[in-house]
Backbone as XML, in Angstrom:
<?xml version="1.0"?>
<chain id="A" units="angstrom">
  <residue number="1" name="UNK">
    <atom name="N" x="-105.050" y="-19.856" z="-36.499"/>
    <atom name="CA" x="-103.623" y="-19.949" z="-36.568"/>
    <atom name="C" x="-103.099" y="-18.702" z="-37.267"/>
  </residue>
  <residue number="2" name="UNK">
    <atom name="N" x="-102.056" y="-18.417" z="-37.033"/>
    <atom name="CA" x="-101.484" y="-17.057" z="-37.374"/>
    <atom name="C" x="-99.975" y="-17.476" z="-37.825"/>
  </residue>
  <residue number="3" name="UNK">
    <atom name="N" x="-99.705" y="-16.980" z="-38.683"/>
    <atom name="CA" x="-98.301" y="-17.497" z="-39.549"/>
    <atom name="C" x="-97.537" y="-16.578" z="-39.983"/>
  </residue>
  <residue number="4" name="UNK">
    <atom name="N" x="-95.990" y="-16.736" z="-40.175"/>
    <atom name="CA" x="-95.311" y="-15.759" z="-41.446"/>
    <atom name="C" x="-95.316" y="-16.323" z="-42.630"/>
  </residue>
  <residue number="5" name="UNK">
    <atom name="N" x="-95.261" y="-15.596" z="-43.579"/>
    <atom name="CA" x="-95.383" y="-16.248" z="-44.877"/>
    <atom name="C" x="-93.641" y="-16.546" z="-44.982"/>
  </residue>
  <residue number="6" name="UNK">
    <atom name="N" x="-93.500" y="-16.983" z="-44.572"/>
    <atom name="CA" x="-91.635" y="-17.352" z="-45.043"/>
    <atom name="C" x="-91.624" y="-19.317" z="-45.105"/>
  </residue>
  <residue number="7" name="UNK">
    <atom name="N" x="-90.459" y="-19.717" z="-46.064"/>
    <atom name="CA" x="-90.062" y="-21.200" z="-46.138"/>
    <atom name="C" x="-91.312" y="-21.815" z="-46.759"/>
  </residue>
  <residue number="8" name="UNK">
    <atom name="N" x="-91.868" y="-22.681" z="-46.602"/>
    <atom name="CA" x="-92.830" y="-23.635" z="-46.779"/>
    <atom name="C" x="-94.546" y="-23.220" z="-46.506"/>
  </residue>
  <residue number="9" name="UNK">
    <atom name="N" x="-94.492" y="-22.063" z="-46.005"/>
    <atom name="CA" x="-96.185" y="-22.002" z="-45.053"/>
    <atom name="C" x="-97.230" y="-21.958" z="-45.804"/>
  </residue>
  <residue number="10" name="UNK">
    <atom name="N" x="-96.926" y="-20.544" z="-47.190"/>
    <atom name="CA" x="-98.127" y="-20.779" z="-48.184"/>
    <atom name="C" x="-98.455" y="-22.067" z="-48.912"/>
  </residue>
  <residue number="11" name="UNK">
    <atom name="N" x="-97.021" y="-22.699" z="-48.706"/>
    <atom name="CA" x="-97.962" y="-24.053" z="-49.772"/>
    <atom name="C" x="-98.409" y="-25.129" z="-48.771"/>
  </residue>
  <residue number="12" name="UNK">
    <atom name="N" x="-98.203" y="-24.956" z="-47.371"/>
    <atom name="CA" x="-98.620" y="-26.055" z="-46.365"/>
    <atom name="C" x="-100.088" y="-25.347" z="-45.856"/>
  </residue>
  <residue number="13" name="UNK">
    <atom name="N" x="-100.469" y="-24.075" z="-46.376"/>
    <atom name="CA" x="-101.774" y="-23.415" z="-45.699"/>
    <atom name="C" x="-102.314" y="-22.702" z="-46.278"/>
  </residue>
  <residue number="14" name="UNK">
    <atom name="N" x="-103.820" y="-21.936" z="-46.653"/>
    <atom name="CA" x="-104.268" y="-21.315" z="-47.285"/>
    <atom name="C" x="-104.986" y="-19.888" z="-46.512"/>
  </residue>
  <residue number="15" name="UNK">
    <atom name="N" x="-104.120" y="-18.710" z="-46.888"/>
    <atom name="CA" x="-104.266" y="-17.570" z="-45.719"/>
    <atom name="C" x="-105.785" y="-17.970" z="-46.234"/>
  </residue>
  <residue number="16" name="UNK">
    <atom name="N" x="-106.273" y="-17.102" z="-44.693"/>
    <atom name="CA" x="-107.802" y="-16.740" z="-45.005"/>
    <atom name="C" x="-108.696" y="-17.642" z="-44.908"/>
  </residue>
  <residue number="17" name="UNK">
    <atom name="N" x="-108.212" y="-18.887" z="-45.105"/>
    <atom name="CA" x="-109.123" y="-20.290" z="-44.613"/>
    <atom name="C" x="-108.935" y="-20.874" z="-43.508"/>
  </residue>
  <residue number="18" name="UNK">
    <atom name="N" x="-107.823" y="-21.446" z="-43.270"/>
    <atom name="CA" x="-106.919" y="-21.883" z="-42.293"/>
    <atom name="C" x="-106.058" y="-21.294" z="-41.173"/>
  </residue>
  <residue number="19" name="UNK">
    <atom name="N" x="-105.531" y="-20.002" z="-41.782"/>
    <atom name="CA" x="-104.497" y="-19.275" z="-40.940"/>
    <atom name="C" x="-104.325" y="-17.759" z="-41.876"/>
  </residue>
  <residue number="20" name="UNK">
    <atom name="N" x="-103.956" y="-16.866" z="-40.860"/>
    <atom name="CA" x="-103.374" y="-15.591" z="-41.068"/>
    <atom name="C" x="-102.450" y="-15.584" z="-41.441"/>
  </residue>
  <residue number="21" name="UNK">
    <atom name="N" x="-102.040" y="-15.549" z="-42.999"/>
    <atom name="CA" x="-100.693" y="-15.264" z="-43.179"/>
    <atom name="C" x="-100.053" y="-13.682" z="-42.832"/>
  </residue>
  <residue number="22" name="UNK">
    <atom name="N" x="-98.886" y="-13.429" z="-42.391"/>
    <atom name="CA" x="-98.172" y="-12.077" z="-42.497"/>
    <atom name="C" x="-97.091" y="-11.956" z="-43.041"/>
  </residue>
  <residue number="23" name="UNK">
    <atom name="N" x="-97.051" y="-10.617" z="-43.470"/>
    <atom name="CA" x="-96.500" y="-11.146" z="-44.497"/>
    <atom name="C" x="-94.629" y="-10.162" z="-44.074"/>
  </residue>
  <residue number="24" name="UNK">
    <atom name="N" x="-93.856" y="-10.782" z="-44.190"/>
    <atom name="CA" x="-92.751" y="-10.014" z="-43.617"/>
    <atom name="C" x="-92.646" y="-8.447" z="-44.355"/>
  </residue>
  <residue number="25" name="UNK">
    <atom name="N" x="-91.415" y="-7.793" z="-43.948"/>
    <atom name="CA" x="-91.214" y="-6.468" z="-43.879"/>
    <atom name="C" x="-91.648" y="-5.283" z="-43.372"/>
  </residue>
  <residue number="26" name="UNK">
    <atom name="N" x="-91.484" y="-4.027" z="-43.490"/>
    <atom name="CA" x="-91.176" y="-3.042" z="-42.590"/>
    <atom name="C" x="-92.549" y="-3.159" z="-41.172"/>
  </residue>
  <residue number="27" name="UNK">
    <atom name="N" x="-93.382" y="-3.279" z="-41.639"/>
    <atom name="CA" x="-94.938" y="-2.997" z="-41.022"/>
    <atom name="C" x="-95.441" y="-4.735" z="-40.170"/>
  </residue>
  <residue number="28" name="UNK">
    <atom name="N" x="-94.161" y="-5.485" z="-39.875"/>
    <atom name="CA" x="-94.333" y="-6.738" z="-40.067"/>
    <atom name="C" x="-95.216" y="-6.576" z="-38.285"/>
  </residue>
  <residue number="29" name="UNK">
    <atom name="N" x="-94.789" y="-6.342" z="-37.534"/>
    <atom name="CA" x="-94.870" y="-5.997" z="-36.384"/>
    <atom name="C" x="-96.342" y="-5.682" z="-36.092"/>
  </residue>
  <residue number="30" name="UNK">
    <atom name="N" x="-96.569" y="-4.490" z="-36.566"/>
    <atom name="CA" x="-98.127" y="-4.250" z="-37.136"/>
    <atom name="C" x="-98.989" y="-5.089" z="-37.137"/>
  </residue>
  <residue number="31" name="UNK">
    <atom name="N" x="-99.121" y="-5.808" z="-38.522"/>
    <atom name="CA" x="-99.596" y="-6.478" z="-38.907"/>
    <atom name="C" x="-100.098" y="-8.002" z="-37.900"/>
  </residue>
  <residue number="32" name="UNK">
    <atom name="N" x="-98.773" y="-8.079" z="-37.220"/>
    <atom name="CA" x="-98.650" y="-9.652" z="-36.428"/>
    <atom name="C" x="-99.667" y="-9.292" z="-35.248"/>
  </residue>
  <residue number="33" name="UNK">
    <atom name="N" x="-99.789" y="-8.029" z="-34.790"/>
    <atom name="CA" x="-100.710" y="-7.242" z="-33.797"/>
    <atom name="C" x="-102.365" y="-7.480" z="-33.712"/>
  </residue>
  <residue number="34" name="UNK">
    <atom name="N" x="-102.376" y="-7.288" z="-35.430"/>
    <atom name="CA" x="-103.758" y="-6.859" z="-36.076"/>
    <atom name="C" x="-104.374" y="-8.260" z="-36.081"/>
  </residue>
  <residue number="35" name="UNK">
    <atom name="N" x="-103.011" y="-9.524" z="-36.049"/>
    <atom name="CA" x="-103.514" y="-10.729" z="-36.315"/>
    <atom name="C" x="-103.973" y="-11.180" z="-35.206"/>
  </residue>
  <residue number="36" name="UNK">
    <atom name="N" x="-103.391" y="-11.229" z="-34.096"/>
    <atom name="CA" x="-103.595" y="-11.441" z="-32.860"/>
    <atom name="C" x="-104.730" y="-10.812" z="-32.443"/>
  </residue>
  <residue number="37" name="UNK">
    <atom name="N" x="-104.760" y="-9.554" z="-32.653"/>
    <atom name="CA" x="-106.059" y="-8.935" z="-32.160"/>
    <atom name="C" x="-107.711" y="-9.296" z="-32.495"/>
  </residue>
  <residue number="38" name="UNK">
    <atom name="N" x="-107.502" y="-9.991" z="-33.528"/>
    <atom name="CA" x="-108.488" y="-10.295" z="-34.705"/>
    <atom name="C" x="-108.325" y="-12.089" z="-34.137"/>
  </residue>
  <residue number="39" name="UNK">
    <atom name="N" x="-107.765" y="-12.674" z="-33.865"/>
    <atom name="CA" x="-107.571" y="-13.816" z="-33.603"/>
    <atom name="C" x="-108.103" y="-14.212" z="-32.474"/>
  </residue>
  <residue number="40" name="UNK">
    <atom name="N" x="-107.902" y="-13.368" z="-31.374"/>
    <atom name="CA" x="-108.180" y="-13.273" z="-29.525"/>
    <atom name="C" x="-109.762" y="-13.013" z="-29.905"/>
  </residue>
  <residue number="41" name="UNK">
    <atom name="N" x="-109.987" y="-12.420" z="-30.978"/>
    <atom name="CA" x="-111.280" y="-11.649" z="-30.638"/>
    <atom name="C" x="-112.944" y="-12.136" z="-31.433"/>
  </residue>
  <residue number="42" name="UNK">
    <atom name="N" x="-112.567" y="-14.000" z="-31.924"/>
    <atom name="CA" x="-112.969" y="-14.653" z="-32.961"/>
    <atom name="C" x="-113.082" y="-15.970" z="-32.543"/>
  </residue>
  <residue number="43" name="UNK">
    <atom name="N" x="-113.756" y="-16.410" z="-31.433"/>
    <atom name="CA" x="-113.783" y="-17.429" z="-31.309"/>
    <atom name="C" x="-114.469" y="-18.073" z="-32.269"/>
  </residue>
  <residue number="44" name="UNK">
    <atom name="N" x="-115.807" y="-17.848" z="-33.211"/>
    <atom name="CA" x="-116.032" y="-18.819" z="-34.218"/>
    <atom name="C" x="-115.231" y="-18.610" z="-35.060"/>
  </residue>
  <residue number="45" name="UNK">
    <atom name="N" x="-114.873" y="-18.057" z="-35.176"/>
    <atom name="CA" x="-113.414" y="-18.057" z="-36.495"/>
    <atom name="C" x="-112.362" y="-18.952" z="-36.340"/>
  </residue>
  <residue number="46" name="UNK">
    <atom name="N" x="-111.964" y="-18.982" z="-34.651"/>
    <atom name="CA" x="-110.712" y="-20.077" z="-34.475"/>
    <atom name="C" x="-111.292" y="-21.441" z="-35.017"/>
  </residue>
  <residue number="47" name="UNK">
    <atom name="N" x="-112.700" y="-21.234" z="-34.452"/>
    <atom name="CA" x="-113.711" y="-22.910" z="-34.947"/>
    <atom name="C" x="-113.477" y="-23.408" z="-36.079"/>
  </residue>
  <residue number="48" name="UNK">
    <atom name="N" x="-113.586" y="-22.667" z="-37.557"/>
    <atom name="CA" x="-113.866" y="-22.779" z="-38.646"/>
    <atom name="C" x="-112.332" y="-22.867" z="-39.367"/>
  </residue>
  <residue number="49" name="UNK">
    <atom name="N" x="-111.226" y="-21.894" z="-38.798"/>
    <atom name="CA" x="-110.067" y="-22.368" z="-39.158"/>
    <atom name="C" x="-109.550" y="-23.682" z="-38.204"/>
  </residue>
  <residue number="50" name="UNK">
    <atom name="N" x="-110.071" y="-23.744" z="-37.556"/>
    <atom name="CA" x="-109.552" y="-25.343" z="-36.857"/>
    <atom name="C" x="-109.846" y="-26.628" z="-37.881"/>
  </residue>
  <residue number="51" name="UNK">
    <atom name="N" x="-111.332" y="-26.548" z="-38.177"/>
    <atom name="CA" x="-111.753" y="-27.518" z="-38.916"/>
    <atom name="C" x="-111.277" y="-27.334" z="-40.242"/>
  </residue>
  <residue number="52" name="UNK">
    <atom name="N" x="-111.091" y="-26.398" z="-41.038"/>
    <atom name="CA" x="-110.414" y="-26.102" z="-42.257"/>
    <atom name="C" x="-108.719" y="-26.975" z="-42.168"/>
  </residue>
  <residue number="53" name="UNK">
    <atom name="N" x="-108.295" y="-26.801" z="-41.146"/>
    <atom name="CA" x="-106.749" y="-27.264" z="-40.798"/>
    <atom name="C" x="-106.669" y="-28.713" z="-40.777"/>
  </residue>
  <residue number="54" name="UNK">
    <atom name="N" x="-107.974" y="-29.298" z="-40.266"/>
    <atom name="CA" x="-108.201" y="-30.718" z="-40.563"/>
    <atom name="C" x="-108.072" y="-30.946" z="-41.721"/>
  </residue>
  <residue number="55" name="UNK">
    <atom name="N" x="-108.941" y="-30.497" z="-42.553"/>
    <atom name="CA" x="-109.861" y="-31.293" z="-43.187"/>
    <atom name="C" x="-107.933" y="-30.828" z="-45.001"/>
  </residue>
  <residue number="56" name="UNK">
    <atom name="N" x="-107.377" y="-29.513" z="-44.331"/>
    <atom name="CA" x="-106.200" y="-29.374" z="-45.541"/>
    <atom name="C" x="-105.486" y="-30.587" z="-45.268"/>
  </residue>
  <residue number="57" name="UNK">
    <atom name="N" x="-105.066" y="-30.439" z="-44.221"/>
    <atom name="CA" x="-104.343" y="-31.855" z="-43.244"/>
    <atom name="C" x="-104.345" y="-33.427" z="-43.943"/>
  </residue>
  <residue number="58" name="UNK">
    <atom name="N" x="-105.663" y="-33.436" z="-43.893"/>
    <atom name="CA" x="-106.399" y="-35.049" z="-44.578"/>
    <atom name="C" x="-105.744" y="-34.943" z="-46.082"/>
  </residue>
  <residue number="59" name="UNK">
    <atom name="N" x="-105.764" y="-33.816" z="-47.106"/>
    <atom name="CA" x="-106.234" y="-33.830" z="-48.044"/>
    <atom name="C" x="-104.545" y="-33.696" z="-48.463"/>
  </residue>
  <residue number="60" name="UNK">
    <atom name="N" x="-103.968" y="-33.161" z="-48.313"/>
    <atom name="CA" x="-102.188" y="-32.992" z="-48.666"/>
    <atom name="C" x="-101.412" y="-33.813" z="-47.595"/>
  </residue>
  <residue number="61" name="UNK">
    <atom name="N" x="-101.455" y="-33.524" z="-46.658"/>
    <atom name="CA" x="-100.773" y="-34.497" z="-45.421"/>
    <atom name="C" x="-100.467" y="-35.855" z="-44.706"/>
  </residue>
  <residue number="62" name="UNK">
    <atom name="N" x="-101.673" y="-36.691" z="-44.814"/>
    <atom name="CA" x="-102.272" y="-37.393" z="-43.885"/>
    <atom name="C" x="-101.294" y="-38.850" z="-44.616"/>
  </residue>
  <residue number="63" name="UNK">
    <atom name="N" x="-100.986" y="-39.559" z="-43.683"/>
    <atom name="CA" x="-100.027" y="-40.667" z="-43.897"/>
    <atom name="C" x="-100.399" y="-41.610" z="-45.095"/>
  </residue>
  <residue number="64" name="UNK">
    <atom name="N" x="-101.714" y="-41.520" z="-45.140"/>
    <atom name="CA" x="-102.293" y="-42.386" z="-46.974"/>
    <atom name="C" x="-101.881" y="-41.354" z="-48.191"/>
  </residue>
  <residue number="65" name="UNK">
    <atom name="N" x="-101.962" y="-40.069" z="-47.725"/>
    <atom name="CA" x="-101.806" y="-39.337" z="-48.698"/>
    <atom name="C" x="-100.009" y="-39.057" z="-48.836"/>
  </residue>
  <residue number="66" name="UNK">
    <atom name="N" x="-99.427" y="-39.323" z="-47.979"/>
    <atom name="CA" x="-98.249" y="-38.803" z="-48.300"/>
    <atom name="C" x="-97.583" y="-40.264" z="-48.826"/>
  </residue>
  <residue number="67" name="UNK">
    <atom name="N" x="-98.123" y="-41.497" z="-48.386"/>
    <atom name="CA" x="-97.856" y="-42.604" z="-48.938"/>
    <atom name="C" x="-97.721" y="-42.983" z="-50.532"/>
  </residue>
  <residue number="68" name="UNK">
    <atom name="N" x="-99.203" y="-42.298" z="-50.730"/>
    <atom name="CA" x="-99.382" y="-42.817" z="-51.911"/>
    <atom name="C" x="-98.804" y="-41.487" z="-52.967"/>
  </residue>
  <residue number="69" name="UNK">
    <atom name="N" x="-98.422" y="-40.235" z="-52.724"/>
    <atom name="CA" x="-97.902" y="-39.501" z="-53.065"/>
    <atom name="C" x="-96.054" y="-40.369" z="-53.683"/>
  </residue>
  <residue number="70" name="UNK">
    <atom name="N" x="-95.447" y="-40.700" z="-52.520"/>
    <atom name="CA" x="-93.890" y="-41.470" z="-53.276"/>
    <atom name="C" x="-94.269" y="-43.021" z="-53.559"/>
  </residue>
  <residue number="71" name="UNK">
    <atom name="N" x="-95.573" y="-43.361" z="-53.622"/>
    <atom name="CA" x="-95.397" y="-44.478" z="-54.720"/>
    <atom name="C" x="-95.775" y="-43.855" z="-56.054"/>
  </residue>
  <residue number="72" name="UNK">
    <atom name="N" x="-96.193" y="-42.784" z="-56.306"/>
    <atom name="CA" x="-96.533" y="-42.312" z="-57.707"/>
    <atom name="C" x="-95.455" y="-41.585" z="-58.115"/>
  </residue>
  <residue number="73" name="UNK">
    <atom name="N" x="-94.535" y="-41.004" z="-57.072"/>
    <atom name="CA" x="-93.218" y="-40.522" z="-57.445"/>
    <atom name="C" x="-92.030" y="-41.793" z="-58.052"/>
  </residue>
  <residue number="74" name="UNK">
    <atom name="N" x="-92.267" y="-43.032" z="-57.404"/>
    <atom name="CA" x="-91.342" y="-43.804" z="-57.270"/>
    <atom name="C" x="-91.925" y="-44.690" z="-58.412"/>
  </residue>
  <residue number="75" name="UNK">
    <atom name="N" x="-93.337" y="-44.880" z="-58.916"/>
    <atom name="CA" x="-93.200" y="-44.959" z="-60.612"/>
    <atom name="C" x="-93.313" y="-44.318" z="-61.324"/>
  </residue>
  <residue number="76" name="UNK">
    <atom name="N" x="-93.332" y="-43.146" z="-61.386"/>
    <atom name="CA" x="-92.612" y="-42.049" z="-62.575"/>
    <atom name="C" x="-91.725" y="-42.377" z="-62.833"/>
  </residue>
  <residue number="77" name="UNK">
    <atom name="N" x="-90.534" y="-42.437" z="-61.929"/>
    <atom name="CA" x="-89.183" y="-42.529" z="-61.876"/>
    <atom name="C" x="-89.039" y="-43.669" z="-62.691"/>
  </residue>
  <residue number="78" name="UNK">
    <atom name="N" x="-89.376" y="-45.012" z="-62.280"/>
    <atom name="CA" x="-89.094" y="-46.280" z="-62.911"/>
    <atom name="C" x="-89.648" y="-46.259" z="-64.584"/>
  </residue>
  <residue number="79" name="UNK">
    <atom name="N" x="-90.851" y="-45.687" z="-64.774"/>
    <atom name="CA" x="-91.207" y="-45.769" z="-65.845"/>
    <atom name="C" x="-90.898" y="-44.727" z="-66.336"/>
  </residue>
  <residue number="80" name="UNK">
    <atom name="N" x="-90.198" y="-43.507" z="-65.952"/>
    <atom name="CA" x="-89.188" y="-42.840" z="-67.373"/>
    <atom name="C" x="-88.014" y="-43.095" z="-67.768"/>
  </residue>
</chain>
């Protein structure tokens, strides 16, 4: 996966494990090139960031986890 680093992405992904971050400004263009090129040209690499994307997925994302994430929000709240 190949990404901009803008809004939300670094904290939803970890460049280098998961996905290519790029990073905006002047050379942005460049860079998005180098990613692609490097990306097209990596099939065990797409492998290993595929399964990495799972396994972040499960671990921050996944409907138990985001569940139990606002019941621990939602007693903080009550108990401060």
């Amino acid at each position: 996966m190949i990404s901009s680093d803008v809004g939300g992405m670094p904290s939803a992904v970890q460049d280098g494990a998961n996905v290519w971050l790029v990073a905006r400004g002047d050379s942005f263009v460049q860079r998005l090139d180098d990613a692609i090129e490097g990306w097209a040209g990596s099939p065990d690499k797409r492998k290993i960031f595929g399964q990495a994307s799972r396994q972040i997925f499960l671990e921050k994302f996944s409907l138990d986890r985001m569940v139990q994430a606002h019941i621990s929000l939602y007693e903080e709240l009550i108990n401060s």
